[in-house]
DRENBAZA-279019 format. One line per 2 residues: number of its first residue (from 1); for each residue y, x, z of C-alpha. Coordinates in Angstrom, 3 decimals, padded with zeros to 6 digits. Example, Ala and Ser with C-alpha at 12.3 -4.5 7.8 and 13.67 -1.06 7.14 Angstrom:
% DRENBAZA-279019
1> -004.500 012.300 007.800 ~ -001.060 013.670 007.140
//
This chain:
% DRENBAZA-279019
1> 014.290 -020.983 035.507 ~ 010.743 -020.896 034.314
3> 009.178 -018.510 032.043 ~ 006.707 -018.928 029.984
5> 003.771 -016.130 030.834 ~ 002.371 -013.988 028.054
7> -000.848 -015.091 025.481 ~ -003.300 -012.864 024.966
9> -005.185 -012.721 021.328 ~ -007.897 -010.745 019.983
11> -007.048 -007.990 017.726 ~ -008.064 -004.860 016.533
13> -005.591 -001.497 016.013 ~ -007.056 000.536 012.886
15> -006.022 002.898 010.878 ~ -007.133 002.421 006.663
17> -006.497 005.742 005.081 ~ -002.749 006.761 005.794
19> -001.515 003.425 007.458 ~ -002.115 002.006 010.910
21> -001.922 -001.404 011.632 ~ -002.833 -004.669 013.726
23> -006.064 -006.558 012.312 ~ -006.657 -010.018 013.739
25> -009.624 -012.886 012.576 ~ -007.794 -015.961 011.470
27> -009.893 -017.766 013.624 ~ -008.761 -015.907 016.842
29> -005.091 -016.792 016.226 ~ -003.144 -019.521 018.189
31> -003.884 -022.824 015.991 ~ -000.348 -022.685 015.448
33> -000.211 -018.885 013.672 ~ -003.304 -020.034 011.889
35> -001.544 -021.412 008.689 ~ 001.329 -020.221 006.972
37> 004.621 -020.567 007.915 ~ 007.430 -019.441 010.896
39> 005.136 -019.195 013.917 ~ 002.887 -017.236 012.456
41> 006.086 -014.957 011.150 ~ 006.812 -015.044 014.760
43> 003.948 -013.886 016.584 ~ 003.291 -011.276 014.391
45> 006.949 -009.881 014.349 ~ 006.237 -010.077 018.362
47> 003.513 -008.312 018.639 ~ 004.774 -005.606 016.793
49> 008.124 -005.213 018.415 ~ 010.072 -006.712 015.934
51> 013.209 -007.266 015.049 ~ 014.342 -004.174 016.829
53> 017.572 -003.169 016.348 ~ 017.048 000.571 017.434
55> 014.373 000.831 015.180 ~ 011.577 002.226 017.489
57> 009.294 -000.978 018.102 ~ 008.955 000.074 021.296
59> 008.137 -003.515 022.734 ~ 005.384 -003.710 020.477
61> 002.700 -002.106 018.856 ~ 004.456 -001.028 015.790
63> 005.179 002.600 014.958 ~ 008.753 002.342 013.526
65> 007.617 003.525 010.117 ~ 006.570 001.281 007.411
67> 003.452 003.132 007.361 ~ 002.468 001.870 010.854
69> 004.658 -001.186 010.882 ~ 002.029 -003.931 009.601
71> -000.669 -006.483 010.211 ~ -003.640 -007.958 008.456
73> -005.180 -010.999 008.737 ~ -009.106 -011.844 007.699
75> -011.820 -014.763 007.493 ~ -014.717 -015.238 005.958
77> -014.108 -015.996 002.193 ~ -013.452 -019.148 000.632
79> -014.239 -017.305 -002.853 ~ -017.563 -017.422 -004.356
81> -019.126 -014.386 -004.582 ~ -016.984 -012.620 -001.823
83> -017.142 -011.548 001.516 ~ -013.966 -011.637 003.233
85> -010.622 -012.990 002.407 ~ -008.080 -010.169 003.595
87> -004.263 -011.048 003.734 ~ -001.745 -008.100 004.518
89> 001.711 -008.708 006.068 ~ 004.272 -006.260 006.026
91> 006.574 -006.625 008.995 ~ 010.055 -005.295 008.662
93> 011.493 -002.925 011.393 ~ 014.801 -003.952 012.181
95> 015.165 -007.111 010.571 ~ 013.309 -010.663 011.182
97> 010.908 -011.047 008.675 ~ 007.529 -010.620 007.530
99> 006.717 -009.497 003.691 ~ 004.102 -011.209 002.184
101> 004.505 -010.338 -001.566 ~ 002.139 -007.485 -002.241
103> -000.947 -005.547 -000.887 ~ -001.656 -002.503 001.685
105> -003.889 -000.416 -000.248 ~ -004.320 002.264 002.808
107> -005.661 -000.878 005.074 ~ -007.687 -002.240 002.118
109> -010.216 000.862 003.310 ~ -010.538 -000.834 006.995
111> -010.722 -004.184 005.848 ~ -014.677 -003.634 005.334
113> -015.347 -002.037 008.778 ~ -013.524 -004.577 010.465
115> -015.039 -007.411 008.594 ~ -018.559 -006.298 008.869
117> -017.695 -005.382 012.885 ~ -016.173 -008.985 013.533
119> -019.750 -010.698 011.901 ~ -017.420 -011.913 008.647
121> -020.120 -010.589 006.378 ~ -023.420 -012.163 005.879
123> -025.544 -010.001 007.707 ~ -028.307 -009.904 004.968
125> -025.601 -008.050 003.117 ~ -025.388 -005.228 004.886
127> -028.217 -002.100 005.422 ~ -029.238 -000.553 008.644
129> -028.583 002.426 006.908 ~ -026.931 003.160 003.409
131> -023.714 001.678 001.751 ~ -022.609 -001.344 002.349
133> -020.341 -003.297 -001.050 ~ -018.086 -005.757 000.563
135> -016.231 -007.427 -001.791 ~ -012.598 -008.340 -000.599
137> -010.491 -011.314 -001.585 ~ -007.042 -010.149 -001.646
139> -005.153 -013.046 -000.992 ~ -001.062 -011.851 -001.267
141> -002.085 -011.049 -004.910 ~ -005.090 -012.847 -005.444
143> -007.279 -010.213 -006.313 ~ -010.587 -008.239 -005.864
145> -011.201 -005.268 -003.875 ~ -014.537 -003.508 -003.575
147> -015.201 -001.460 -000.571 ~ -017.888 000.960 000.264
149> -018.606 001.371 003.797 ~ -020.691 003.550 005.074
151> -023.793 002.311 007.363 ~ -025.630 004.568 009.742
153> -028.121 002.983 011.981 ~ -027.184 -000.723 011.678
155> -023.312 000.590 012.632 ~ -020.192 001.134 010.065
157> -019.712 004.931 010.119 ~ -016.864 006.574 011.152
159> -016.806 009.989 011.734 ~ -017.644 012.283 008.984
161> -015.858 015.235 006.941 ~ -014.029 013.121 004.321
163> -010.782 014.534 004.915 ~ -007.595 012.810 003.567
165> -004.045 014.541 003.091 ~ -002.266 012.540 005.553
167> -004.387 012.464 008.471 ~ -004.931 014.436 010.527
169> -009.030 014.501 011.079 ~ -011.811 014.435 009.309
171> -013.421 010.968 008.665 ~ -016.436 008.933 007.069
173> -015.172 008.176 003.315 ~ -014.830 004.398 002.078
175> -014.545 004.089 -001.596 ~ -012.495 001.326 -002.823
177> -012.512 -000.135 -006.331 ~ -009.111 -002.025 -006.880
179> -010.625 -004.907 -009.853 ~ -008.734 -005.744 -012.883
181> -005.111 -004.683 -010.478 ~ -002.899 -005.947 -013.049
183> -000.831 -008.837 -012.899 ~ -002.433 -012.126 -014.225
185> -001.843 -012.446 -018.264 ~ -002.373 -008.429 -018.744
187> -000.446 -006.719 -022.357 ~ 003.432 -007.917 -021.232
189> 002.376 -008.775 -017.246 ~ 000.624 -004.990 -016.933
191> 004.331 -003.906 -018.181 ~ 006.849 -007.226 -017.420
193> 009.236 -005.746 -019.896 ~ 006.827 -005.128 -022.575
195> 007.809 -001.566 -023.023 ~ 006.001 001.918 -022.123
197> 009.549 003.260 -021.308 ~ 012.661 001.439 -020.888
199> 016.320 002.215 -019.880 ~ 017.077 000.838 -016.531
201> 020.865 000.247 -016.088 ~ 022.386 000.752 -012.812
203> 025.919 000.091 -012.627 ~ 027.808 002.533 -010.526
205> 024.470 004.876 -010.768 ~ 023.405 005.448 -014.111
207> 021.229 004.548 -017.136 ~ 017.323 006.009 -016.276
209> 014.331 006.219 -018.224 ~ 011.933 004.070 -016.181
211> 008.216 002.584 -016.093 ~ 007.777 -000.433 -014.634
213> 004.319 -001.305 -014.035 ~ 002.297 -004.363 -012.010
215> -001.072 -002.442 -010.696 ~ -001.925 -002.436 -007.293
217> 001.991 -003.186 -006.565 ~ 004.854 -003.779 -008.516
219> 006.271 -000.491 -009.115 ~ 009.603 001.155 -010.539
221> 008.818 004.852 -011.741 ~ 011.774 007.313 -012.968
223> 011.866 011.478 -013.566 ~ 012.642 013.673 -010.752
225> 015.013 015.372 -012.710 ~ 017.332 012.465 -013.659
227> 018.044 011.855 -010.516 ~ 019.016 015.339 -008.913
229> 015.314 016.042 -008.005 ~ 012.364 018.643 -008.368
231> 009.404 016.203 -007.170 ~ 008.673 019.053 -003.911
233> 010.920 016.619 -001.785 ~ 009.423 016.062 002.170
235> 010.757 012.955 004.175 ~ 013.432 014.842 005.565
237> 014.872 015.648 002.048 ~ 015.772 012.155 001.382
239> 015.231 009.765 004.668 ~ 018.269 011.401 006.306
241> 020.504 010.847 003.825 ~ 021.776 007.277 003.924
243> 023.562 008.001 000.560 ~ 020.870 008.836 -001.059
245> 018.731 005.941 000.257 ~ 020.885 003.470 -000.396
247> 021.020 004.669 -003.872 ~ 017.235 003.884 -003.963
249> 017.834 000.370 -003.161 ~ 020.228 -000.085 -005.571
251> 017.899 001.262 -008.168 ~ 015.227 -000.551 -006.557
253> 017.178 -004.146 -006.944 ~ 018.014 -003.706 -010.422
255> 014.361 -002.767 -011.240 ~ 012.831 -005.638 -009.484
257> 015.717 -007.863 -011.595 ~ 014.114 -006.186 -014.483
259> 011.036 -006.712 -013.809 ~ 011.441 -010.822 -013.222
261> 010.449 -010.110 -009.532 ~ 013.982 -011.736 -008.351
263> 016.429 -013.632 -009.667 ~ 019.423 -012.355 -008.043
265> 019.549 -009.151 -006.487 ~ 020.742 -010.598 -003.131
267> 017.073 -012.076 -003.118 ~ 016.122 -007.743 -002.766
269> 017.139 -007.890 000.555 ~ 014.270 -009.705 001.897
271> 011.399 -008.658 -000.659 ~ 011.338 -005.349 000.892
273> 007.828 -004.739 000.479 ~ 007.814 -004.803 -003.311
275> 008.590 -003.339 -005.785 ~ 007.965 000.136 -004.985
277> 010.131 002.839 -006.222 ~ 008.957 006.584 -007.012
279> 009.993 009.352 -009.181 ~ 007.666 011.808 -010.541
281> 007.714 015.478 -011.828 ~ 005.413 017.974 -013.618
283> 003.519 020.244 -011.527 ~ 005.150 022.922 -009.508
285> 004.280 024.768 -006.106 ~ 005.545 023.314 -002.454
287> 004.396 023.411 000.877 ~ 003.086 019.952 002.351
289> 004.596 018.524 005.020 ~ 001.343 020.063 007.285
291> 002.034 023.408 006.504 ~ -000.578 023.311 003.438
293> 000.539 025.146 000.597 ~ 000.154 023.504 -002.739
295> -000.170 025.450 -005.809 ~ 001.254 024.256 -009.450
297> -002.510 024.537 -010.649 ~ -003.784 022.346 -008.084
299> -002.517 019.310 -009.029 ~ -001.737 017.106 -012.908
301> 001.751 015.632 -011.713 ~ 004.031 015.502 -008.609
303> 004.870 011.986 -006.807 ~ 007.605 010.789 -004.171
305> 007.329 007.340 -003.496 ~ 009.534 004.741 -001.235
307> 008.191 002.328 001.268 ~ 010.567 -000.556 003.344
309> 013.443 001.920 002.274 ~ 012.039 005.018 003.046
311> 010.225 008.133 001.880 ~ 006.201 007.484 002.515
313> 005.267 010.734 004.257 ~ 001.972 010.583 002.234
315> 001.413 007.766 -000.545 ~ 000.803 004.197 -000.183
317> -003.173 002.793 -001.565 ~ -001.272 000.517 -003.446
319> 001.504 002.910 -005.667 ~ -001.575 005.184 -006.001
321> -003.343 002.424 -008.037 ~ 000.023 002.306 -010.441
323> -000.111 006.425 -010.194 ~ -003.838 006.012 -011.720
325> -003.277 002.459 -013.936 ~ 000.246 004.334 -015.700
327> -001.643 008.078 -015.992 ~ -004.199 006.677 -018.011
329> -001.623 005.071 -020.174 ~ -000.086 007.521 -023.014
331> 003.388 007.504 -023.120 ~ 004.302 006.358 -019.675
333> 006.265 008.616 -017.407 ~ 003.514 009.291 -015.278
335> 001.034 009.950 -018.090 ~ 003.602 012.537 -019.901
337> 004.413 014.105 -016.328 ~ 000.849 014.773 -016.137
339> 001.098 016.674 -019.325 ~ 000.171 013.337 -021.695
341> -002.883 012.267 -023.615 ~ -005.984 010.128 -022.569
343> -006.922 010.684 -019.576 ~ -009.416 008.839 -017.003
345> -008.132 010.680 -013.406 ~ -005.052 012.835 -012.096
347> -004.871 014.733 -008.672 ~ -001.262 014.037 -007.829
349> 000.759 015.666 -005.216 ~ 002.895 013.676 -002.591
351> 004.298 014.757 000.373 ~ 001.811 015.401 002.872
353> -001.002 017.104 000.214 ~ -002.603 016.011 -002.870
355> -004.693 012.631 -004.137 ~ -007.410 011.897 -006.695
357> -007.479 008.677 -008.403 ~ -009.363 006.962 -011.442
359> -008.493 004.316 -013.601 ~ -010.177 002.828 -016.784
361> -007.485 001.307 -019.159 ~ -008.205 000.443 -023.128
363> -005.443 -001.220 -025.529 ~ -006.842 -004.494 -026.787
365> -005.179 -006.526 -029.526 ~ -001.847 -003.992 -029.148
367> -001.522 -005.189 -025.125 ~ -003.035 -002.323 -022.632
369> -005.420 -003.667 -020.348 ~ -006.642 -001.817 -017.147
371> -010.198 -002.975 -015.174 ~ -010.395 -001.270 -012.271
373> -008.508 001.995 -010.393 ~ -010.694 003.678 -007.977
375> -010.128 005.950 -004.631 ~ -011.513 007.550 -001.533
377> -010.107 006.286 001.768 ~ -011.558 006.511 005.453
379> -011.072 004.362 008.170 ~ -011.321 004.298 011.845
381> -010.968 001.752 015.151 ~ -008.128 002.949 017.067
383> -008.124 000.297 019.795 ~ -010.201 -003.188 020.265
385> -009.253 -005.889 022.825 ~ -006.517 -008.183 023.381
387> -002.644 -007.987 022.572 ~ -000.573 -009.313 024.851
389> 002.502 -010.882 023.573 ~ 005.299 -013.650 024.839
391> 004.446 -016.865 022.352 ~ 005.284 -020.160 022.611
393> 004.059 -021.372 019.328
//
């Protein structure tokens, strides 16, 4: 019997902020992975080990956490007045598919470095030394991105003392401007309910006070308290408890109903990615996952939030754009976790330490609008060369 040998493609490993994943140019890509559609699904599900029904992608390059379970795809832009178009696909771990319904915000910050690196950029765009503005198409929610990479000496800088709760080592810092992150139609879209606050029913659960917000990602966002928590919760608090996860996902489906993302909640099942689902609480003292101790007066508001069914040991780019885009919002449960008011910023604390972000939001004609949330991320080449991976188009 004849086997077919292995294909090799070019790719890049990075990490973007507190995510790893596998960056490829569209134009590198068997012809047959280069449009939509199951063979693409395919080969990137192969190369990073998935489905795997132990749930350790250890045939792959994934890193059997959602966090390090994903892939990006870029080419130079077919948007005016952008640089690169970026497209993010979340590959699930033990099941066979490929999420393309939302946005990476960690990766976002690598999606410059790698672009610039892989000659996507006009070159008259970048400095020998200095700050480079790439400006991203994001093409799961068709949206702009603004990244500022650091140049030293005609090279993208990446060492530096940036340092990022989450990872482990200091880096350069990228900033990244998230543009107008709301949903298309803004007032009702911003909030697809039309309400601040509403009361998500969940039968067998409970009735919660929720926000449910489109900025950055779709996202569901309840009290710690109503649901049995204090907001000081590590991974191991919640991801070994299959009772209480599953509970999540139930919340999670009915949300997403909610929200118009789905029509039936069976349709949950495979929109993993999105919508997120985090509870928040007011400010109170916990050690980090790293050992870090974080004092009530070091941060506005306390965050958990849920990726691909689990607790994010840090936060995702993406939920930290809702985090800024609902703070800056009176009346929200984020905002009036953060002690309420107007405000322009919050340092939040998650998990693994603590996170500033920025957002600029104004009501206009009674609908709130939001035009860009802002945040530091750094990035960094972890491997460059070839994957090899079994692919017969």
């Amino acid at each position: 019997m004849a086997h077919a040998p292995q294909i090799k493609v070019p790719a890049t490993y990075m990490r973007g902020g507190t995510s790893k994943g596998v960056f490829f140019a569209l134009k590198n890509l068997p012809e047959s992975a280069r449009t939509p559609g199951p063979a693409r699904d395919r080969l990137l599900m192969r190369v990073i080990g998935s489905p795997d029904p132990y749930g350790q992608q250890i045939d792959g390059m994934g890193g059997a956490t959602s966090s390090t379970s994903k892939t990006v795809i870029l080419s130079k832009s077919s948007k005016p007045d952008h640089d690169v178009d970026y497209l993010f696909g979340q590959v699930a771990i033990d099941k066979a598919f490929v999420d393309w319904s939302g946005n990476c915000g960690n990766l976002s910050g690598a999606v410059g470095p790698f672009a610039i690196r892989n000659f996507l950029v006009d070159a008259a765009r970048v400095p020998h030394d200095g700050i480079a503005v790439i400006r991203i198409w994001q093409a799961n929610i068709g949206k702009t991105i603004i990244a500022h990479v650091p140049m030293t000496g005609g090279q993208v800088q990446e060492t530096g003392d940036f340092e990022l709760d989450g990872v482990t080592f200091p880096a350069a810092e990228v900033v990244v401007e998230f543009l107008d992150p709301a949903e298309e139609g803004e007032g009702a879209a911003l909030f697809p309910t039309g309400h601040l606050v509403d009361d998500l029913e969940v039968p067998g659960i409970g009735t919660f006070k929720a926000t449910m917000i489109n900025s950055g990602i779709p996202t569901i966002f309840l009290n710690a308290e109503s649901i049995g928590y204090t907001g000081t919760e590590l991974q191991k608090d919640i991801n070994t408890n299959p009772a209480a996860l599953a509970r999540f996902e139930t919340i999670r489906a009915y949300g997403a109903l909610k929200m118009g993302l789905i029509s039936t909640l069976e349709e949950a099942a495979s929109r993993q990615h999105t919508p997120k689902v985090a509870f928040v609480a007011k400010p109170k003292a916990y050690t980090a996952s790293s050992g870090k101790q974080i004092n009530e007066g070091d941060v506005d508001l306390l965050v958990r939030a849920l990726s691909m069914g689990k607790l994010h040991h840090a936060m995702m780019g993406t939920a930290s754009v809702a985090i800024a885009t609902a703070a800056a919002i009176p009346g929200t449960l984020v905002n009036l976790a953060a002690g309420g008011g107007d405000r322009e910023a919050v340092c939040f604390g998650h998990p693994s330490g603590s996170l500033r972000v920025g957002a600029g939001a104004k009501l206009v004609d009674g609908q709130w609008q939001v035009s860009k949330a802002i945040m530091s991320r750094s990035a960094r080449i972890l491997m460059d060369g070839f994957v090899h991976v079994p692919f017969e188009g």
